[in-house]
C-alpha positions, 0 to 999 in steps of 0.5 A: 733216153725214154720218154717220161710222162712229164715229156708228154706233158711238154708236147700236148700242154695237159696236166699229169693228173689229165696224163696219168688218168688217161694212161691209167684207164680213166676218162678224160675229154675226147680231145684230149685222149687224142692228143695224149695218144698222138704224143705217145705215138711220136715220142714212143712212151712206153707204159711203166707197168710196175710203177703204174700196178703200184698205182692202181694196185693193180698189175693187169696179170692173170693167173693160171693153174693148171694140173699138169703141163703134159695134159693135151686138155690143158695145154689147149685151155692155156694156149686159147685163155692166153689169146683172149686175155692178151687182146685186153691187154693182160698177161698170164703166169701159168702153174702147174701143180702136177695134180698134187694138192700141196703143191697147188696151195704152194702155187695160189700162195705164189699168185698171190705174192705176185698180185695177180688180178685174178686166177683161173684154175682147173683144181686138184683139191676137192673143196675151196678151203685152200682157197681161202688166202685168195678169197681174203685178199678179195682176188676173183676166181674162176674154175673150169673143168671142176666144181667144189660140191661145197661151193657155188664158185664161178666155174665153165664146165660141161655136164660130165654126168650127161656126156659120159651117159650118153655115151655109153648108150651110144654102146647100149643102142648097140646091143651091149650089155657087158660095158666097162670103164677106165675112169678116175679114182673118187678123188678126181671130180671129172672121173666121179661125175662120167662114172656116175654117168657110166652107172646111171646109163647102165641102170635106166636101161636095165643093165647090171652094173659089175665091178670088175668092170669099173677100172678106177685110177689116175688120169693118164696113160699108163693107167689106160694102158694098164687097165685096158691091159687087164679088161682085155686078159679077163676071162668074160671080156666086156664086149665095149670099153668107154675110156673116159679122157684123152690120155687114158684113151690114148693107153687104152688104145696103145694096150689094144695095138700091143695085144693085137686085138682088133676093134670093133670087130673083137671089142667095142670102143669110145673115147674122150677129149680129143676130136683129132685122136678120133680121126687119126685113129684107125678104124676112126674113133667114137669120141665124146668132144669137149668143146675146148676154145669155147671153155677157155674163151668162157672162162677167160672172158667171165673173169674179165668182165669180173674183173671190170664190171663185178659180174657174178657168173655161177656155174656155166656148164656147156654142151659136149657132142659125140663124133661118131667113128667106126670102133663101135659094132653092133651086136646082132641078138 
């Protein structure tokens, strides 16, 4: 039979109330927090977390929304978001909304009815309206990824204006002028922000900016494969492509082995995301890395300490770095 609280009682002689305070988190003598453990230990009392959630109103659970599982970038935030929050002894329910809006409101509506302590989300919406049943019901939030121009919410993100900039000068120090893109569309916060980065490295430098060389459409293979697909069929090819995500960089370079064109000697390239694409791709990758543990840890960490000492985080935007690879030439003027 399990061992009740009133068990431990019995064996160290403390009151319930100095039992559940201790059990619950709350500070009671040094030595009587060593004997309640010691008995814990000895009778293998095991925490009633629904009963004790009851209590506290609170269930040491965390949730996460995500857009899709298949996305590489994600899946690595998940994976290091769960580590931390396991040390502090909290769980995760994971949601994925598939990168449609109506879905993830469905998904908040879900945390919430299960009493999540807080959620963390890289969002799909454009604006926090959706947000509003979590702000209600006093629910933290952190978002990562993405920000909402409406709103100053807590949030981990890089610079995606400065990173996709710098990259395309990596291009432009290079002698190329006829630079295209394969973003995301306007709807996706991450594709506007590197295509404003895109345009505004054209423009300091001089370089005109063509629209038949903009590529926008959704984060994924397919339309890096596709775009890719109709760069490389046009009659004035651009001489460089910056692919702005892992998974349209991973299109755009199965497009580039399927029509046998070789880089850089024939075209010029710079991807996104993933540092070991960039190494298992041959000739190696130029490649914009996020810094993706640090996002996570951040992130999670931010929502602990929101959760345990109300601490307001703003906007967190971290450094990304370029790893320099061999798919870009240089052009000789």
């Amino acid at each position: 039979m399990a061992a009740t609280i009133r068990d431990i009682r019995e064996k160290t002689g403390l009151s319930l109330a100095t039992i559940s305070k201790y059990i619950n988190g709350g500070n009671v003598l040094p030595e009587n927090a060593r004997a309640i453990a010691k008995a814990i230990e000895e009778l293998h009392y095991e925490v009633n977390e629904v009963a004790r959630g009851l209590a506290t109103k609170k269930t040491r659970t965390i949730g996460v929304l995500i857009q899709s599982f298949e996305n590489v970038f994600a899946g690595t935030l998940v994976s290091n978001i769960e580590s931390v929050l396991r040390q502090h002894n909290y769980s995760t329910i994971v949601c994925d909304s598939q990168g449609d809006e109506k879905l993830e409101e469905e998904a908040l509506h879900f945390l919430i009815s299960k009493r999540v302590d807080g959620i963390i989300i890289i969002p799909t919406a454009n604006d926090s309206e959706y947000l509003q049943p979590v702000f209600e019901k006093g629910i933290p939030v952190v978002l990562i990824d993405r920000a909402f121009e409406n709103d100053e919410l807590d949030s981990v993100l890089i610079d995606n204006v400065k990173a996709a900039k710098e990259a395309v000068e990596v291009l432009i120090h290079n002698n190329h002028k006829d630079i295209a893109v394969i973003c995301g569309d306007d709807k996706e916060y991450t594709g506007r922000k590197r295509l404003a980065g895109y345009v505004e490295a054209l423009t300091t430098n001089g370089i005109s900016v063509k629209d038949d060389y903009i590529k926008r459409g959704k984060l994924t293979v397919e339309h890096g494969y596709q775009a890719m697909k109709e760069l490389l069929s046009m009659e004035e090819r651009p001489t460089a492509v910056f692919m702005t995500n892992y998974e349209i960089t991973l299109g755009g370079i199965l497009a580039i082995n399927e029509s046998g064109v070789h880089f850089p000697e024939e075209i010029s390239l710079i991807g996104f995301d993933n540092f070991m694409l960039a190494q298992i791709v041959k000739p190696s990758l130029w490649t914009v890395t996020q810094p993706m543990e640090k996002i996570a840890v951040t992130a999670a960490e931010l929502m602990l300490k929101k959760l345990e000492e109300n601490v307001v985080g703003g906007k967190i935007v971290l450094e990304t770095s370029i790893y320099e690879g061999e798919s870009v030439k240089r052009i000789v003027e």
